[in-house]
Biopython code that builds the backbone (N, CA, C, O; Angstrom):
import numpy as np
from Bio.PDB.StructureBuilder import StructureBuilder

atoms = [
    (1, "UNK", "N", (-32.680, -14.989, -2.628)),
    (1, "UNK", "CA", (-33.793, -15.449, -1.837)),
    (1, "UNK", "C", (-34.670, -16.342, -2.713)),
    (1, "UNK", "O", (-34.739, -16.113, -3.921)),
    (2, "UNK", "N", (-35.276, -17.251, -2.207)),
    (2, "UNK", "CA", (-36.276, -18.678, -2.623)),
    (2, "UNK", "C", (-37.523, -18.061, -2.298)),
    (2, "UNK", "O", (-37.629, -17.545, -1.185)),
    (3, "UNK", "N", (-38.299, -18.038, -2.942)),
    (3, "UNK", "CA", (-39.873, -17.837, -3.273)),
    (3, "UNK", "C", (-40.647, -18.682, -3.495)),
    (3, "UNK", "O", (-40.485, -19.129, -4.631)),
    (4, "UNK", "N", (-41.703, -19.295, -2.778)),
    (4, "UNK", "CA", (-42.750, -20.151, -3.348)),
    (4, "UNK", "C", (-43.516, -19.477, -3.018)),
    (4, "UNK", "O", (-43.499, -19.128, -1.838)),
    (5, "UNK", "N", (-44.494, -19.002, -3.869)),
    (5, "UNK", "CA", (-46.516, -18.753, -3.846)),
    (5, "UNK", "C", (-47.087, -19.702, -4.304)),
    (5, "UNK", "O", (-46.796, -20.602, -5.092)),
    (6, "UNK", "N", (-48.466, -19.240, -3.380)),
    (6, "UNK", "CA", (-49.392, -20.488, -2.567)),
    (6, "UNK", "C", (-50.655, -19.783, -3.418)),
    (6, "UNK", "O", (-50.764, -18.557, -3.368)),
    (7, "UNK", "N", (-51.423, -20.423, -4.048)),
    (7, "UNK", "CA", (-52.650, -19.320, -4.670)),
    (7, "UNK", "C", (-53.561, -20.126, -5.128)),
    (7, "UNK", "O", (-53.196, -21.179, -5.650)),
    (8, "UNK", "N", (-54.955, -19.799, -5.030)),
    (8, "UNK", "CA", (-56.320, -20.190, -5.541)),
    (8, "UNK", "C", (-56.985, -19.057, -5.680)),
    (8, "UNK", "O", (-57.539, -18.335, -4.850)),
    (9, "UNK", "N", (-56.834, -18.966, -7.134)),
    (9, "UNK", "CA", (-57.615, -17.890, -7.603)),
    (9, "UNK", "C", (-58.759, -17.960, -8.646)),
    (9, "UNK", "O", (-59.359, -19.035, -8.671)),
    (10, "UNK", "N", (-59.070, -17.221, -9.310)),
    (10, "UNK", "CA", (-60.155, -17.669, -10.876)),
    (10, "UNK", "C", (-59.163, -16.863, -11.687)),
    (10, "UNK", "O", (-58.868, -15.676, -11.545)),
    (11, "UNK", "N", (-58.621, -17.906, -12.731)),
    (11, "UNK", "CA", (-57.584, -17.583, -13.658)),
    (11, "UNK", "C", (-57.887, -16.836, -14.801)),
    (11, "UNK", "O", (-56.943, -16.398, -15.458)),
    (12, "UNK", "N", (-59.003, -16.619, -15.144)),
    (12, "UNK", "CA", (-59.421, -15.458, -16.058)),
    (12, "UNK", "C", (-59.507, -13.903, -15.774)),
    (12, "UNK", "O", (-59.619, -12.983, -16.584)),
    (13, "UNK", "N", (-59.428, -13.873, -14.465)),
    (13, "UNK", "CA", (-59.581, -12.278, -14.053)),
    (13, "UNK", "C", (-58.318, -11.978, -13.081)),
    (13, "UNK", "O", (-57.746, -10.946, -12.731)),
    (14, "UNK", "N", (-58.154, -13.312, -12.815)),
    (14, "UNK", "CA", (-56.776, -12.496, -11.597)),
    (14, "UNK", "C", (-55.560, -12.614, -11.885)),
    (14, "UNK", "O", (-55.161, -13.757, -11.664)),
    (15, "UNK", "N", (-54.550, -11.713, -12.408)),
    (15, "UNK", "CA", (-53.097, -12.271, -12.437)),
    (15, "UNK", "C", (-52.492, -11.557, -11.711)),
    (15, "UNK", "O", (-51.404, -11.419, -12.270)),
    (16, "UNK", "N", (-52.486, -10.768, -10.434)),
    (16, "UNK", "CA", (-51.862, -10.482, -9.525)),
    (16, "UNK", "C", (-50.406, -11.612, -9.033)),
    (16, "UNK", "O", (-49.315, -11.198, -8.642)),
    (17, "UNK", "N", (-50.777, -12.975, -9.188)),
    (17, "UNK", "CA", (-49.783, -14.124, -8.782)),
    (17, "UNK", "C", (-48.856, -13.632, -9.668)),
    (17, "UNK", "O", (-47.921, -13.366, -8.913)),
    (18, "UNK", "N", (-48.508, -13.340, -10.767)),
    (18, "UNK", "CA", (-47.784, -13.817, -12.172)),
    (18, "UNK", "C", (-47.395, -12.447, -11.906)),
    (18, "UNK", "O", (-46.180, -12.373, -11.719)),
    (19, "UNK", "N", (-48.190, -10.978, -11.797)),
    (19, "UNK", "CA", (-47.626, -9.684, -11.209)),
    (19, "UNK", "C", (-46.616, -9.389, -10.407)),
    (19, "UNK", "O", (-45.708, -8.594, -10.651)),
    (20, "UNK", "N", (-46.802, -10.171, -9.229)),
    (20, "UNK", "CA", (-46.214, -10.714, -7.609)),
    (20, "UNK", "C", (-44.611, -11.070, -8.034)),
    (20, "UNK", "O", (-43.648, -10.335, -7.820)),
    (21, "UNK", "N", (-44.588, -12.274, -8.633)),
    (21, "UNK", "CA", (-43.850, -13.033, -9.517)),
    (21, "UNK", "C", (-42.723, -12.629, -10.148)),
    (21, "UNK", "O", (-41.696, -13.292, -10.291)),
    (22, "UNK", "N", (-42.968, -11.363, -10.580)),
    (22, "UNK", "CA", (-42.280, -10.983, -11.890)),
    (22, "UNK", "C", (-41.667, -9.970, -11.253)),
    (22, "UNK", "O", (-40.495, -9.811, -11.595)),
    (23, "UNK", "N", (-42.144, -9.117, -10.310)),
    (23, "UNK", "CA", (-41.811, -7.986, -9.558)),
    (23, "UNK", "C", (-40.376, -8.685, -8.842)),
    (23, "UNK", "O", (-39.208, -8.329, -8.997)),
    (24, "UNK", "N", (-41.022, -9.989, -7.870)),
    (24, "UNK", "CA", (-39.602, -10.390, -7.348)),
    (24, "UNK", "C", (-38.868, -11.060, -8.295)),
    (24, "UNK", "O", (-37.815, -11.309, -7.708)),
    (25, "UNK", "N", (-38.814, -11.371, -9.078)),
    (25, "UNK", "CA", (-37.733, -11.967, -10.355)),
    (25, "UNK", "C", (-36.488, -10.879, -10.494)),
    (25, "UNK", "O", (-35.280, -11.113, -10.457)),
    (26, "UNK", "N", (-37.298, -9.389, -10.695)),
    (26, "UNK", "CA", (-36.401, -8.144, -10.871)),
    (26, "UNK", "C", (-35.727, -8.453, -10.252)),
    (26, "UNK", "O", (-34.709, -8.987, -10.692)),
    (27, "UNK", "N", (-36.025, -8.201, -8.239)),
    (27, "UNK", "CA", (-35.151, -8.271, -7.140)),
    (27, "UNK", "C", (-34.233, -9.246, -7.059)),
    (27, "UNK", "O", (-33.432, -9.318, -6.127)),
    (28, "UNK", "N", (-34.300, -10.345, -8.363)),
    (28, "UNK", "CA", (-33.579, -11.515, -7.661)),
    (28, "UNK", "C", (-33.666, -12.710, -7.142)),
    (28, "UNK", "O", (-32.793, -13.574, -7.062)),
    (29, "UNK", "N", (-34.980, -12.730, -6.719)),
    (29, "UNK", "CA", (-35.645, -13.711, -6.141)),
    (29, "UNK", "C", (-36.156, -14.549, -7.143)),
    (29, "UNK", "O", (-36.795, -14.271, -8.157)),
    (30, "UNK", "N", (-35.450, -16.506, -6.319)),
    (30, "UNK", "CA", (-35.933, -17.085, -7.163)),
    (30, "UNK", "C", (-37.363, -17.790, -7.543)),
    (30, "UNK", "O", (-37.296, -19.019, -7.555)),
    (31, "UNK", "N", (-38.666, -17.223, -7.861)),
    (31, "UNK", "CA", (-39.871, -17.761, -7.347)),
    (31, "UNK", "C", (-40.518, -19.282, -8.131)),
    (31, "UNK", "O", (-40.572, -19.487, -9.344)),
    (32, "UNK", "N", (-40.850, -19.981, -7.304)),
    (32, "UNK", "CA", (-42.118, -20.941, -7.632)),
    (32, "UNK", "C", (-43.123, -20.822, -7.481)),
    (32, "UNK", "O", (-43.365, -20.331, -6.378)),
    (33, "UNK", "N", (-44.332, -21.123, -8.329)),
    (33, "UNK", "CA", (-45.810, -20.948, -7.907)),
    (33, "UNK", "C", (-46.136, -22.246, -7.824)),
    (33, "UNK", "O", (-45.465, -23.233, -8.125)),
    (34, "UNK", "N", (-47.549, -22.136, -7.258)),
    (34, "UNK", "CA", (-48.226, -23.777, -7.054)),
    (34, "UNK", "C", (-49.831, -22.901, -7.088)),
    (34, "UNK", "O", (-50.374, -22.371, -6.118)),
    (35, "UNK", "N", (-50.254, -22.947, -8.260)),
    (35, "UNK", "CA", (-51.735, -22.343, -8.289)),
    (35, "UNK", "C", (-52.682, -23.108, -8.173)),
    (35, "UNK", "O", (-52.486, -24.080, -8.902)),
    (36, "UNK", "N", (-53.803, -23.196, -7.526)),
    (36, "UNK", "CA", (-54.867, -23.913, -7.988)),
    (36, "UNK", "C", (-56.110, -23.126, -8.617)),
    (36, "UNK", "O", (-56.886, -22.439, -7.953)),
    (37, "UNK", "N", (-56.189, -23.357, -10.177)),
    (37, "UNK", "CA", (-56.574, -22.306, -11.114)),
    (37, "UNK", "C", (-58.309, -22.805, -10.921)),
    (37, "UNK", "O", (-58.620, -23.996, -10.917)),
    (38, "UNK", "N", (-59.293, -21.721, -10.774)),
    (38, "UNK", "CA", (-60.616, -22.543, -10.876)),
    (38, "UNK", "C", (-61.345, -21.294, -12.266)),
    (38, "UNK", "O", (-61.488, -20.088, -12.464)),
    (39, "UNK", "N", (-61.565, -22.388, -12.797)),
    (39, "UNK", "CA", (-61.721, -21.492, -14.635)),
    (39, "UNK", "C", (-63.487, -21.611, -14.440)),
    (39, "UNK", "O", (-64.100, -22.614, -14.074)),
    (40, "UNK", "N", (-64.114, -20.143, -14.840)),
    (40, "UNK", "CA", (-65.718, -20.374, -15.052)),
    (40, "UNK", "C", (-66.208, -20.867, -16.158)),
    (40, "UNK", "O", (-65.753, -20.927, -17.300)),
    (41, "UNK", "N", (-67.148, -21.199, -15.708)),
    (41, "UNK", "CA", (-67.639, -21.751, -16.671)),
    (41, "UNK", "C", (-69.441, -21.542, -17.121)),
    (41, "UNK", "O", (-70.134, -22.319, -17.777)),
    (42, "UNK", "N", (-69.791, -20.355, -16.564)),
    (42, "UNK", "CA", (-70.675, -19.878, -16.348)),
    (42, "UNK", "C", (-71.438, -20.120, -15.006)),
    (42, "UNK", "O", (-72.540, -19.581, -14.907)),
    (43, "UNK", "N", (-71.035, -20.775, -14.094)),
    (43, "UNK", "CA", (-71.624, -21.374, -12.975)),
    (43, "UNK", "C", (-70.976, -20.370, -11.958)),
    (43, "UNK", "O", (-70.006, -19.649, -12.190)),
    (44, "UNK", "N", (-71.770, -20.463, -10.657)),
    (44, "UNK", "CA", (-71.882, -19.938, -9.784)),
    (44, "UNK", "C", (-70.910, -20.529, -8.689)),
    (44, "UNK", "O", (-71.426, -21.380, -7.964)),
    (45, "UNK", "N", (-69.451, -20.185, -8.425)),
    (45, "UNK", "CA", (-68.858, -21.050, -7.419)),
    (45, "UNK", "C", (-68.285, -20.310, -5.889)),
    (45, "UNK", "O", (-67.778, -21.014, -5.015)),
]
sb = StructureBuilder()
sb.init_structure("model")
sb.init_model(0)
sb.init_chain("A")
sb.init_seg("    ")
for serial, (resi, resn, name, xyz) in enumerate(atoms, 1):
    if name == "N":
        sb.init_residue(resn, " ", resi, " ")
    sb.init_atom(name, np.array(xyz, "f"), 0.0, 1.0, " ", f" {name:<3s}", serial, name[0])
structure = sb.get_structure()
């Protein structure tokens, strides 16, 4: 099976994607990600 994840997350606290990812790799599955990473920077977003 073909896998693409779709994700916008804040890349310092969340790696659930890369979790997700790795879990189906075991199964077999071949995955792609496409992240759109938003990094803080002390600001409020």
């Amino acid at each position: 099976m073909r896998v693409c994840m779709i994700a916008y997350k804040f890349y310092e606290s969340d790696n659930r994607g890369m979790i997700y990812s790795e879990k189906l790799a075991i199964h077999g599955c071949v995955v792609s990600s496409v992240i759109e990473a938003v990094f803080k920077l002390g600001v409020s977003v």
